[in-house]
C-alpha positions in Angstrom: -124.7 -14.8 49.0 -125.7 -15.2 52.8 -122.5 -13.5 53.8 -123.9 -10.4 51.7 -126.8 -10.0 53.9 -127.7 -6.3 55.1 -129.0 -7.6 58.3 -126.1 -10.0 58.8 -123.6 -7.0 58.7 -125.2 -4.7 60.9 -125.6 -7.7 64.0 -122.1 -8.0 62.7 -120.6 -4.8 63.5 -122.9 -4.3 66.8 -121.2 -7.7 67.7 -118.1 -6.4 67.4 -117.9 -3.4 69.0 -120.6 -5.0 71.9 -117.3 -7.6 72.5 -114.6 -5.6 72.4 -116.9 -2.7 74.9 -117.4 -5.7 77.2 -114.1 -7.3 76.7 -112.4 -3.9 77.6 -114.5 -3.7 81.0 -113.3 -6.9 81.5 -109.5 -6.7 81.3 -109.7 -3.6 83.1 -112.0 -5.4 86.3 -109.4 -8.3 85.8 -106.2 -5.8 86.0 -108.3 -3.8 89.0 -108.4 -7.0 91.0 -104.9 -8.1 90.6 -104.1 -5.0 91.7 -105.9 -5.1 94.7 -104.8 -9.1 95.1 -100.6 -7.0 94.5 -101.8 -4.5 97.4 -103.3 -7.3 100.0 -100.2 -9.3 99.4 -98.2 -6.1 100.3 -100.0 -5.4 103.2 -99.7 -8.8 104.5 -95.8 -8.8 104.0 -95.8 -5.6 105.5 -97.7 -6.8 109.3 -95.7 -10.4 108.9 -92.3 -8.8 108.7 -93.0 -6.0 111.5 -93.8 -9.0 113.5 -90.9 -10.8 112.6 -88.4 -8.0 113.2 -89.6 -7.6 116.4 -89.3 -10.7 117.7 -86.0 -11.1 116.0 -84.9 -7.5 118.0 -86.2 -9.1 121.2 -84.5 -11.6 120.9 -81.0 -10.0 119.8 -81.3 -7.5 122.6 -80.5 -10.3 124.8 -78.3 -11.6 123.3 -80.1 -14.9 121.8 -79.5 -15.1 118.4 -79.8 -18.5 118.1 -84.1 -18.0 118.5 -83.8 -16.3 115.3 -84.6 -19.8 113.5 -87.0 -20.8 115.9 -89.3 -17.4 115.6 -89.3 -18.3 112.0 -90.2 -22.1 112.6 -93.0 -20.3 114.9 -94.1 -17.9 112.2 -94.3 -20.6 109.0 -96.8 -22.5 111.2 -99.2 -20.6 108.7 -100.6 -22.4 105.9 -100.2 -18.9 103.9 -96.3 -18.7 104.3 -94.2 -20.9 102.1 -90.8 -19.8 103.0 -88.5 -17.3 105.6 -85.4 -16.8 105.6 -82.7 -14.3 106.8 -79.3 -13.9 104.2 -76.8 -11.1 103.9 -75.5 -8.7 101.3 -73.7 -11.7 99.8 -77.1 -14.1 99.4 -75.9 -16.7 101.8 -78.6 -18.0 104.1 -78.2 -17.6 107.6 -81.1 -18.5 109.1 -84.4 -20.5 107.3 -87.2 -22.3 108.6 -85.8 -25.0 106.3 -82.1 -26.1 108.2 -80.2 -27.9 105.3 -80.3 -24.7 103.6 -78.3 -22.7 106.1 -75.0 -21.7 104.4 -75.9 -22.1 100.9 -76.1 -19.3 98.7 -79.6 -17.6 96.8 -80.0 -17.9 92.8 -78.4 -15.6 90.3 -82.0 -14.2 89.8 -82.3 -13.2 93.3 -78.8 -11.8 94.0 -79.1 -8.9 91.1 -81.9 -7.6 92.8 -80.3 -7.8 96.3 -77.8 -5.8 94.4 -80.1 -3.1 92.4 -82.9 -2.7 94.9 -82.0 -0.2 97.7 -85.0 0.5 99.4 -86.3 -0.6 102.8 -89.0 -3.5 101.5 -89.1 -4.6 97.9 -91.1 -7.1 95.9 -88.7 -9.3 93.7 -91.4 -12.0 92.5 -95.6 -12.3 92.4 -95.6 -15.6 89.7 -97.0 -18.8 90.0 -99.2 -17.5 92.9 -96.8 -16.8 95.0 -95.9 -13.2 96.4 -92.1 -13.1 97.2 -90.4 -9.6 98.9 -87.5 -8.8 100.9 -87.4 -6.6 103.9 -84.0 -5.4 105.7 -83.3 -5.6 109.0 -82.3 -2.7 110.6 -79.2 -2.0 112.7 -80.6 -1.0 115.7 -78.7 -0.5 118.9 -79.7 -3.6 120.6 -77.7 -5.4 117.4 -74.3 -3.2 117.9 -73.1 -5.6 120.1 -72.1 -7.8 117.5 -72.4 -5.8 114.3 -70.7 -2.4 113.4 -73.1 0.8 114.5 -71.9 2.4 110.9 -74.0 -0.2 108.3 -77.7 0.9 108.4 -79.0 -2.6 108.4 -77.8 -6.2 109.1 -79.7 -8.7 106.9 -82.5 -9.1 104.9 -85.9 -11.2 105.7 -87.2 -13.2 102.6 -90.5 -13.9 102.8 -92.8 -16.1 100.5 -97.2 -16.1 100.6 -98.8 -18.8 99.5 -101.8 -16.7 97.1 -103.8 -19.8 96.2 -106.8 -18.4 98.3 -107.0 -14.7 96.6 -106.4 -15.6 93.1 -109.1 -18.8 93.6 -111.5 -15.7 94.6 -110.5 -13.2 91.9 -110.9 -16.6 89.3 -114.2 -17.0 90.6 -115.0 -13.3 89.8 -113.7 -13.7 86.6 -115.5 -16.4 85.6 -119.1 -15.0 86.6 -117.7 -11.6 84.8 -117.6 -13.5 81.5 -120.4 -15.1 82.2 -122.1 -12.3 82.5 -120.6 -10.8 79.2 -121.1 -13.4 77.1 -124.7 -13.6 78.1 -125.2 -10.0 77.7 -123.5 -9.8 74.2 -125.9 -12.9 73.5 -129.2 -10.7 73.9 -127.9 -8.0 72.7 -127.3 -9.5 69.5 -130.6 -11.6 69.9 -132.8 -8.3 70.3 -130.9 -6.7 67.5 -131.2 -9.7 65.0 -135.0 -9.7 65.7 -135.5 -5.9 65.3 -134.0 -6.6 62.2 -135.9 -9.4 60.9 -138.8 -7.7 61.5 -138.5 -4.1 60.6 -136.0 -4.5 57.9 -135.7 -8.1 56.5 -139.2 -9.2 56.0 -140.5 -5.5 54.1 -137.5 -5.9 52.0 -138.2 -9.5 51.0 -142.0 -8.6 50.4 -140.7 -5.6 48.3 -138.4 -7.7 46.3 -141.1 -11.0 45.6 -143.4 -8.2 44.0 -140.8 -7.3 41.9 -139.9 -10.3 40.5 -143.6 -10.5 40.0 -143.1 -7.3 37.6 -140.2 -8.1 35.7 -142.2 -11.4 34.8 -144.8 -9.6 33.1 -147.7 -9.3 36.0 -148.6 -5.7 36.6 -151.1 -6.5 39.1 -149.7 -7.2 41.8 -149.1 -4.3 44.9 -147.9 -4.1 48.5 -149.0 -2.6 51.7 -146.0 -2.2 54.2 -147.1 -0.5 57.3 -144.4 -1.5 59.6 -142.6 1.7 59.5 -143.4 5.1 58.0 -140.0 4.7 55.8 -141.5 1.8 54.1 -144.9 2.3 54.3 -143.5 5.7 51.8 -141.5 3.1 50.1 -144.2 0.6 49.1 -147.1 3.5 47.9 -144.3 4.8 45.5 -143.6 0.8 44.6 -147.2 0.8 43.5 -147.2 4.0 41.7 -144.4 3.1 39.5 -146.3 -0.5 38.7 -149.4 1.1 38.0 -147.6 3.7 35.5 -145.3 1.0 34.0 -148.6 -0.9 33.0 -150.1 1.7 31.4 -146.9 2.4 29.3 -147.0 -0.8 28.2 -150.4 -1.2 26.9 -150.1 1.7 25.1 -146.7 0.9 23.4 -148.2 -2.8 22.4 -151.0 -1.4 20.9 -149.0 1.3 18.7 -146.4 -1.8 17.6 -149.3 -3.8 16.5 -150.4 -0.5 14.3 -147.3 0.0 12.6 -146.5 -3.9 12.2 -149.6 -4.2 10.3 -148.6 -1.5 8.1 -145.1 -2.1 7.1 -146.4 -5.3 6.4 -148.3 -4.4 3.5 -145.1 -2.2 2.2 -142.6 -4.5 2.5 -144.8 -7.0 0.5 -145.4 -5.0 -2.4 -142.0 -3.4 -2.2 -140.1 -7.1 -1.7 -141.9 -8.8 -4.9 -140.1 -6.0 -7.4 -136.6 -6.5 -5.5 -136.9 -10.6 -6.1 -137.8 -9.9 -9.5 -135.0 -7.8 -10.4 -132.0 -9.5 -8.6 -133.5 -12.9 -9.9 -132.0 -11.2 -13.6 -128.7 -10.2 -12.1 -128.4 -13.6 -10.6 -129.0 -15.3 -13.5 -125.8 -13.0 -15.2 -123.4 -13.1 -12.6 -124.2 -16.8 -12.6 -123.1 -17.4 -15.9 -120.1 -14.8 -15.5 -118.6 -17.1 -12.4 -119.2 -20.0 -14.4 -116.4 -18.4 -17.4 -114.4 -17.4 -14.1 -114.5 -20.5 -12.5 -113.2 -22.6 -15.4 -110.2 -19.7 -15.4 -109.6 -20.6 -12.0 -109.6 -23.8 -12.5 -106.5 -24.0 -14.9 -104.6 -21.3 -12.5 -105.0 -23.6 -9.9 -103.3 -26.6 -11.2 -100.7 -24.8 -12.5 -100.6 -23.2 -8.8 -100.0 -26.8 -7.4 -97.4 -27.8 -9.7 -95.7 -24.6 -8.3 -96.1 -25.3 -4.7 -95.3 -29.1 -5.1 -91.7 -28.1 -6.5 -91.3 -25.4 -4.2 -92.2 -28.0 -1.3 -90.0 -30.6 -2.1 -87.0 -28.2 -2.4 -88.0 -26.6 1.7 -87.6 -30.0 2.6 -84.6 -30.5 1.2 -83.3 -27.0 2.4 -84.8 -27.9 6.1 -82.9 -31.4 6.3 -79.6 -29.8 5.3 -79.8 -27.1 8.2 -80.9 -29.6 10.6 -77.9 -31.3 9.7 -75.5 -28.2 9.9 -77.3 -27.6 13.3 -76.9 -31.2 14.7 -73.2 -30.7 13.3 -73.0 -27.4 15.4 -74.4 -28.5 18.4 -71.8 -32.2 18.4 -69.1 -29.5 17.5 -69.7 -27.5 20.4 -70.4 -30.6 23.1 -67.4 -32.0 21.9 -65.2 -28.8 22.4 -66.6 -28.2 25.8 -65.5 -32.3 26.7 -62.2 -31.7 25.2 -61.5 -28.9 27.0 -62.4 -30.0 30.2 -59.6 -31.6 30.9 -55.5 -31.1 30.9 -54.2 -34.6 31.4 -52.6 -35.5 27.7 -53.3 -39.1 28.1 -56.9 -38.5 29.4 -57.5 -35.7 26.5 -56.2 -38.4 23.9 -58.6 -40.9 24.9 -61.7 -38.7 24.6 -61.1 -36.6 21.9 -60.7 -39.8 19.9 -64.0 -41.4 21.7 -66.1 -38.7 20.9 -64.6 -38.1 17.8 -65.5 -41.8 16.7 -68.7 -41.9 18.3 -69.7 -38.7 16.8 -68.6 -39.8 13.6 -70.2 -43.5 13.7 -66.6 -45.0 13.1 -65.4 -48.0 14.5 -61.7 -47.6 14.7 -60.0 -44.2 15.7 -56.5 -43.0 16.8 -54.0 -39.7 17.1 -50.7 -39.9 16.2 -48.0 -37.0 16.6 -45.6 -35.7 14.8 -42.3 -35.7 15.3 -40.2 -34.0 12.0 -36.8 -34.1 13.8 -36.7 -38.4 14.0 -39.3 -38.3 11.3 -41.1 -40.5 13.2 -44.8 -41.0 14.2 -46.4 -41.6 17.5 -49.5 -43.0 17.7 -50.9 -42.3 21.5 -54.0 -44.5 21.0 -56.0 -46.9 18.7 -59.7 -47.0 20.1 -61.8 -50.0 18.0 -65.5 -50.6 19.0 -64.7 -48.3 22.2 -61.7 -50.1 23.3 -58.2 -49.0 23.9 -55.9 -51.5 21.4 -52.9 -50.3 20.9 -51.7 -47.4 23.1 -48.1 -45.8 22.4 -46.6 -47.2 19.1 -44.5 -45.4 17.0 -44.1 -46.6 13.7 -41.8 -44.5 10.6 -43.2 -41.8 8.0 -43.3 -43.8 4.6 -45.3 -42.0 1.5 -48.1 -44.9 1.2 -48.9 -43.4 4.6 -52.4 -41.7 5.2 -50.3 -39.6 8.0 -47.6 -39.1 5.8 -49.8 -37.7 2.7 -51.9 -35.1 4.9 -48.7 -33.8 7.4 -46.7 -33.1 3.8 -49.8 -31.4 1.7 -51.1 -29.9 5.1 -54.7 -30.4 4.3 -57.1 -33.2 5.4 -57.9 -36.4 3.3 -61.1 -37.9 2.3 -61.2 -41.8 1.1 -64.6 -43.5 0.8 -63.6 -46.4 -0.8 -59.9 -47.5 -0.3 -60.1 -49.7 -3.4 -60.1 -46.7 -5.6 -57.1 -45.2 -3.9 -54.2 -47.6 -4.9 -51.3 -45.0 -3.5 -52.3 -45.9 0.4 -51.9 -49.1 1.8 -54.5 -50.9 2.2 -53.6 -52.6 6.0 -52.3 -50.0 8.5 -49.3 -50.4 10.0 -51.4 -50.9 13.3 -52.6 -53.9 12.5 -56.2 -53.3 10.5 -57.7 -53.5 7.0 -59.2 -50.0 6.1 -62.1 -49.5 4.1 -63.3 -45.9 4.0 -61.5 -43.4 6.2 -60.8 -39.4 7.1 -57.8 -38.1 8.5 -57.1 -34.8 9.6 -54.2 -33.0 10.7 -54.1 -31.2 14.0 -52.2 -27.8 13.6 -51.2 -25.3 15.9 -49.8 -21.6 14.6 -49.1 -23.4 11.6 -47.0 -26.1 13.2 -48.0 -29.6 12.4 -48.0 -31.6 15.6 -50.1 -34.9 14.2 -53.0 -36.5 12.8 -56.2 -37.4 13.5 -58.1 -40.7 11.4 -60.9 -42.7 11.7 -61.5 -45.5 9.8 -64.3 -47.8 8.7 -68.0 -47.0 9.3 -69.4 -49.4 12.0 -72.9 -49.4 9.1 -69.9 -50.7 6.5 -71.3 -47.3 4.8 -68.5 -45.0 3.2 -67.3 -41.5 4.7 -68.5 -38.3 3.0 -67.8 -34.7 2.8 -69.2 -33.2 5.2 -68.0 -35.8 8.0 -64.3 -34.9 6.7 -65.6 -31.1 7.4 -66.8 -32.4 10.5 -63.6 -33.5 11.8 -61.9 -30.8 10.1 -63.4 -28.6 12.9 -63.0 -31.1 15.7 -58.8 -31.8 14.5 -58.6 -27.9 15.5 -59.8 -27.9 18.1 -58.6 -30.9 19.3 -55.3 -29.2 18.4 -55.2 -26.4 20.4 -56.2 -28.6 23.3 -53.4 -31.0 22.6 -50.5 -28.1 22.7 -52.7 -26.8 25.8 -52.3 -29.6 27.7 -48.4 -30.4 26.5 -47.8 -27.1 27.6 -49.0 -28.1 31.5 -47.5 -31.3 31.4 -44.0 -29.8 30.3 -44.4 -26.9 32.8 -45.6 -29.9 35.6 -42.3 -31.5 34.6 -40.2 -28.6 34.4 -41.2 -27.8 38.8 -40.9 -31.5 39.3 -37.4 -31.7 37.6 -36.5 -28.3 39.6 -37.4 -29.7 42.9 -36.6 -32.7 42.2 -32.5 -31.6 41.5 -33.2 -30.0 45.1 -33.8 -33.4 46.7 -31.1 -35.0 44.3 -28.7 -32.0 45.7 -29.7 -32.6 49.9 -29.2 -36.5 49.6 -25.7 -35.8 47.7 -24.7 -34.4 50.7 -25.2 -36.9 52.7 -23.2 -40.3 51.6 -25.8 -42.0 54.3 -29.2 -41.1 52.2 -27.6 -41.3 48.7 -30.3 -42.7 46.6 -33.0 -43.0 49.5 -35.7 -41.0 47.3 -35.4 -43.4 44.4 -35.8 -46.6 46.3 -39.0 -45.3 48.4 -40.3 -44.1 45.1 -39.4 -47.8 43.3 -41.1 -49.8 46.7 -43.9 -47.1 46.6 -44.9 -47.3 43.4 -44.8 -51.0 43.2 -46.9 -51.1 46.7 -49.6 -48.9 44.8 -49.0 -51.2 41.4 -50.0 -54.4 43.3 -52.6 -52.3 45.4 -54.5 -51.8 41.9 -54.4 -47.9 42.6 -56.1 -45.7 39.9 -53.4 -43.9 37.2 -54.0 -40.0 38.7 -53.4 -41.7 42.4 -50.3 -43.5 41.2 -49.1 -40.3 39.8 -49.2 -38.6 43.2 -48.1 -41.3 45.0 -44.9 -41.3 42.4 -43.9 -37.9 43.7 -45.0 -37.9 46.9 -42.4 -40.5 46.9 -39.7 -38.7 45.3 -40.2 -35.1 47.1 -41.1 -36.9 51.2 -37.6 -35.5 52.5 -37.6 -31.8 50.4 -38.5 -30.3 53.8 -35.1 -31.2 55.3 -33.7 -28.3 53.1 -34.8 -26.2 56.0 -32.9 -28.8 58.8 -29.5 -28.0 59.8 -27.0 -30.4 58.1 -24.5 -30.7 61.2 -28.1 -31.9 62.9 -28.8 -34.4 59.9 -24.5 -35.8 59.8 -25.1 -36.1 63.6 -23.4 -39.3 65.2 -24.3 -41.0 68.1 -27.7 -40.4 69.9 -30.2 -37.5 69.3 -31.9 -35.7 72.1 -35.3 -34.9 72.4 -34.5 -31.2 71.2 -32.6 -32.8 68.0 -35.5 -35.8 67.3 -38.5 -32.6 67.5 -36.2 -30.4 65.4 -36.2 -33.0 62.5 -39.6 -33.8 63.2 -40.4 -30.5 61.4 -39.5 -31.1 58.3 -43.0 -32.8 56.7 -44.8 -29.3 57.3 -41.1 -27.8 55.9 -41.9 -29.8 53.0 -45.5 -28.7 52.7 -44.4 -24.7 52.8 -42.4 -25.8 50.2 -44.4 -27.0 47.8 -47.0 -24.8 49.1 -46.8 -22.2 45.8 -47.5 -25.4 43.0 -51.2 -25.8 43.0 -51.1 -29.0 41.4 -49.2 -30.7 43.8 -51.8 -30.3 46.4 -52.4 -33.7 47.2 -48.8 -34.2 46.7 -48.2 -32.0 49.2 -50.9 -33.8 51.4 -49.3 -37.1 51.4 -46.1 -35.4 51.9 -46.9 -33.8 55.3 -48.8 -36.9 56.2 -45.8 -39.9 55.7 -44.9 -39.9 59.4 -48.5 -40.3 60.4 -48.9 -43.7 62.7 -51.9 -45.9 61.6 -52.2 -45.1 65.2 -52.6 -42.2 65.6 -49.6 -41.3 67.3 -47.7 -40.0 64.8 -46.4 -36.9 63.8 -46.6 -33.5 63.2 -50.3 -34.2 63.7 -51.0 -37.4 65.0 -53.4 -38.4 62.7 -56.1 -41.5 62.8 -55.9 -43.9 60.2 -59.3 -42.5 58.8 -58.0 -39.2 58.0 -55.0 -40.2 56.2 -54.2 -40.6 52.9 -53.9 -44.2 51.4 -50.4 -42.7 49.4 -48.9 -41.4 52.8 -49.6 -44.7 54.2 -47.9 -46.9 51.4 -45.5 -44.0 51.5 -44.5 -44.5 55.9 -44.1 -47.9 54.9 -41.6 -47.8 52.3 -39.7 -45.2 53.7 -39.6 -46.6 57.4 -38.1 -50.1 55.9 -35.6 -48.0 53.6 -34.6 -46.0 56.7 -34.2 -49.2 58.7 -31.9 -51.2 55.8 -29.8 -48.2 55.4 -26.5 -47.0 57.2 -27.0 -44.0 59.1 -24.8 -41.8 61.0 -25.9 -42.7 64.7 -26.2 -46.4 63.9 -25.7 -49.2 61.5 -28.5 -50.7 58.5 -30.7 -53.4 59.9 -30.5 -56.9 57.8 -33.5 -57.6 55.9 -34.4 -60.2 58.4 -34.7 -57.7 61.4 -36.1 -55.3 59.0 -38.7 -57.5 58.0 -39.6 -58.4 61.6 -39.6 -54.8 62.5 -42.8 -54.5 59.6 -44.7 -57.2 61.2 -44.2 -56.6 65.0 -45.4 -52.8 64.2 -48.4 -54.0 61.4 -51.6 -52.5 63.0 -49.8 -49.9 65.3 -47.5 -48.2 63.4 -47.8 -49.3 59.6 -51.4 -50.5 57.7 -51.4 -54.2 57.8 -52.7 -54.1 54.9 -49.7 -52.6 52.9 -47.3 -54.8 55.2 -48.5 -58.0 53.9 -48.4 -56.4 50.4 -44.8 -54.9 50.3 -43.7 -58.1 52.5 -45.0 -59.9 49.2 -42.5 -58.5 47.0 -39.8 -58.5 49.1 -40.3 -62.5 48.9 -40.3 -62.1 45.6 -36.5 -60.2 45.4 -37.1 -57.6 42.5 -35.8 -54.9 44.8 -32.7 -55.8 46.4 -30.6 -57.3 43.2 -28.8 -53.6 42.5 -28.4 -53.5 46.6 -26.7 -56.3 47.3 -23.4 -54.9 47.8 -24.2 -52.0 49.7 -27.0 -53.6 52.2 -25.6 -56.3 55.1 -27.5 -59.0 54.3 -27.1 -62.3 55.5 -26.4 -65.1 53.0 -29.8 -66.9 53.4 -31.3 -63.6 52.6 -29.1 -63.0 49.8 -30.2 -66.1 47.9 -34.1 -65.8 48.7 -33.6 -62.1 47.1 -31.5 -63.8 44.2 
């Protein structure tokens, strides 16, 4: 490869170290000169400011301060000078060739080193051509007529040059420096390149042509390199070697030719007895193979017989343990769905989906147990992946499926129904069965249900190892079941508890007797005609029920207060949603609960409380849940005033729809307040007009 060359990495290598020689002269002439360019700068400041403090002393030593601006006016006339100014310890300008900036105060930058540099003269800057310094002026007695004798200097002189001129000549000499190096690293490399070509690159290529010369088979070929005595040495030894390796050659090809003609006539004579005699033992084993082969033969077929069997029954085996492994693997994916979730009526539905799916079946259901009523339960009836009949209990009778595997504790196989006379042939739910399983699901050896799927959606008939199939699944299914009975019971048992809690604050109070129930009654139906999904229903449910736990923590004399409550009183109860939430705080599943709860006394708004809360970050719950409660609040008696009719109550929802309340859930809830389901078990106890009585009627 070129890049391989000899001569290319010796110029390489002089290159390099030629350019970075050079380029070190250079950057030190460049840092030489900028020095220099640093010093003339200095020097310049140095005679400008001597100048200027003298004048300025002049002209203090009579008394005419007020020059001080126009000696600097006099002095920028220079094209060099870009700025002068005179500021005190502080940085504020006091004089400047430039008037509007009398009074102001110098950068940040320049103040820290007014207040780190203590010497007489100091350079602060020397970028973007410009060299910057401040000088102080000192207090000299011609200046103690207006400022103390004890400070050793009054101000400070800023001056700014203009260095366009020096670094445009320093530029210049670094320009023809490069120059100047790049053409010198040019010849060099030129010079060295040519040496090379000559004295190096062309023997070598000569030396290396006769060579190939060689190795092709010419041995007359020679050199004569006189360019140096290294390879004049170089090709006279070349040419002894050729010469030598000829000679070796011609006398090696005439002792092969020698011998070749010898062994010929050996191996001749010596061949023709070898072919005679393994021409006989041929011939033998020829006939010997032939007995052998027709041996072989009959061993053979025999041997495919063998393998034919032995193949059909791998087959066999291999199709049952891809079954047991697709079995497996359905079993597993089914337990981990199963036990994903904890909501019964959730877990019911998918156990029996998979279940049916998995098993090809078109109709599928759980029923439980219960051996106290004797009694059955069926939570739901999926057919062709639809829910049928959800929540039908129907009684234990011994022509049951149920029935038969709950009492002999073991699971039940029918493939053909006709052939099982003892079951009834139509279910009790309202189908014809044809082929079915049905397990029971069994927990510490408590029976609590069944679960059956019927009728293959191929019209083909169950077999045993589906009924094993579901076997497996009914136990696990089981244990998920009780799991999630367990949670549900234990959700009921905290909402019971707290619920007693709110049962026990509004007992207390004859003016709020019931007010839970009916915000949970108008909220729920809000949420009913709102099409919300089951789980947000649920939370909306008790959100409803638990909104006014927090006033446990409220004083009751402040809650049975009559008349009007002061602003301390109104911000006291306003506490009592983030009560509520500290509350509930400890139940994790009530965290959304607990959400709605804090927010029901949001505005849609915003100006609500304890947060004031936009309409955006609010729950749709806590607002369906501010509207029932404001309008229960407002048809209710309470202690400081008297209920509102429906009428006013009414109008209060629509005058406040898109301020206070979501218009949204106003025109909803006043909906069913047309409609008078609400107000039938009220009528006594709310002051209703007549008119309103009979549109609720």
């Amino acid at each position: 490869m070129i890049f391989n060359s000899l001569k290319l990495k010796i110029v390489g290598v002089v290159a390099v170290l030629v350019i970075a020689i050079i380029s070190i002269a250079t950057l030190h002439n460049y840092s030489h000169q900028k020095t220099m360019l640093v010093d003339v700068a200095e020097q310049s400041t140095g005679i400008l400011v001597e100048s200027i403090l003298t004048s300025i002393h002049s002209a203090m030593k009579f008394g005419h301060t007020a020059e001080v601006n126009e000696i600097l006016s006099r002095v920028k006339t220079n094209d060099f000078i870009k700025v002068l100014r005179v500021v005190d310890d502080e940085g504020q300008i006091i004089h400047s060739t430039n008037p509007n900036e009398i009074g102001q105060i110098l950068p940040l930058s320049k103040q820290g080193v007014l207040a780190t540099s203590k010497q007489q003269q100091f350079v602060y800057s020397s970028q973007n051509d410009v060299f910057a310094a401040f000088s102080r002026i000192p207090n000299t007695t011609e200046c103690h007529g207006c400022h103390a004798a004890s400070k050793s200097y009054i101000a400070l002189l800023e001056t700014e040059l203009y260095m366009q001129n020096f670094s445009h000549y320093i530029k210049q000499e670094q320009s023809a420096s490069i120059s100047s190096a790049i053409i010198i690293i040019i010849l060099i490399i030129g010079v060295l390149f040519l040496f090379l070509m000559y004295y190096v690159d062309r023997p070598i290529k000569h030396l290396i042509k006769s060579m190939q010369h060689v190795e092709s088979g010419d041995f007359s070929v020679s050199t004569n390199i006189t360019s140096s005595n290294e390879m004049k040495l170089l090709s006279t030894n070349f040419n002894l070697m050729v010469n030598k390796l000829n000679e070796l050659m011609s006398t090696t090809v005439m002792h092969e030719r020698e011998l070749a003609r010898a062994q010929e006539k050996l191996i001749h004579h010596h061949e023709t007895q070898l072919m005679n005699q393994k021409l006989e033992e041929q011939l033998k084993e020829i006939e010997n193979l032939n007995i052998s082969l027709e041996e072989r033969i009959e061993e053979v077929e025999e041997a495919n017989y063998t393998v034919a069997d032995l193949a059909s029954e791998l087959e066999q085996k291999n199709m049952n343990l891809k079954q047991a492994v697709d079995r497996l693997s359905t079993i597993y994916k089914i337990g981990l769905a199963i036990n994903s979730t904890i909501d019964i009526d959730r877990l019911f539905n998918l156990i029996v989906r998979t279940t049916a799916t998995t098993l090809n079946a078109h109709i599928g259901y759980i029923i439980l147990y219960d051996a106290e009523r004797q009694r059955f339960t069926v939570t739901n009836l999926i057919g062709g992946g639809k829910l049928l009949t959800p929540g039908k209990s129907i009684p234990v009778k011994d022509s049951g499926v149920s029935s038969w595997v709950i009492k002999n504790r073991q699971p039940l196989l029918v493939p053909d129904i006709n052939k099982a006379p003892q079951f009834d042939r139509f279910s009790e739910l309202g189908y014809e069965r044809k082929s079915l399983i049905c397990a029971p699901l069994i927990v510490k050896d408590e029976i609590i249900g069944t679960i059956s799927v019927v009728n293959k959606l191929d019209d083909s008939q169950f077999v045993s190892d589906e009924l094993e199939m579901l076997s497996t699944i009914a136990a696990q299914a089981a244990i998920a079941i009780k799991n999630a009975t367990l949670y549900d019971d234990q959700q009921q048992t905290y909402l019971n508890t707290i619920q007693a809690l709110v049962s026990a604050i509004e007992a207390s109070d004859s003016y709020t007797r019931g007010h839970s129930e009916r915000v949970t009654r108008y909220s729920v139906e809000i949420g009913r005609r709102m099409n919300l999904p089951s789980n947000r229903m649920q939370i909306l449910e008790r959100a409803a029920v638990l909104h006014d736990i927090g006033k446990i923590g409220i004083d009751l004399s402040l809650l049975h207060k009559e008349g009007k409550l002061t602003p301390k009183d109104i911000r006291e109860l306003q506490q009592h949603p983030d009560i509520g939430i500290k509350i509930l705080e400890p139940i994790q599943f009530l965290q959304d609960v607990r959400t709605c709860i804090g927010q029901h006394h949001e505005r849609y708004d915003g100006l609500g409380y304890p947060k004031r809360l936009g309409k955006d970050e609010q729950l749709l719950e806590s607002r369906i849940l501010a509207v029932a409660d404001s309008f229960d609040a407002m048809t209710s008696d309470r202690p400081y005033r008297k209920a509102l009719s429906l009428e006013n109550a009414l109008r209060e929802l629509t005058d406040n729809s898109g301020t206070q309340f979501d218009p949204e859930i106003v025109d909803v809830f006043i909906t069913i307040l047309e409609e008078g389901i609400f107000f039938l078990s009220r009528q006594d106890s709310l002051p209703f007009n007549e008119s309103t009585c009979e549109v609720n009627a």
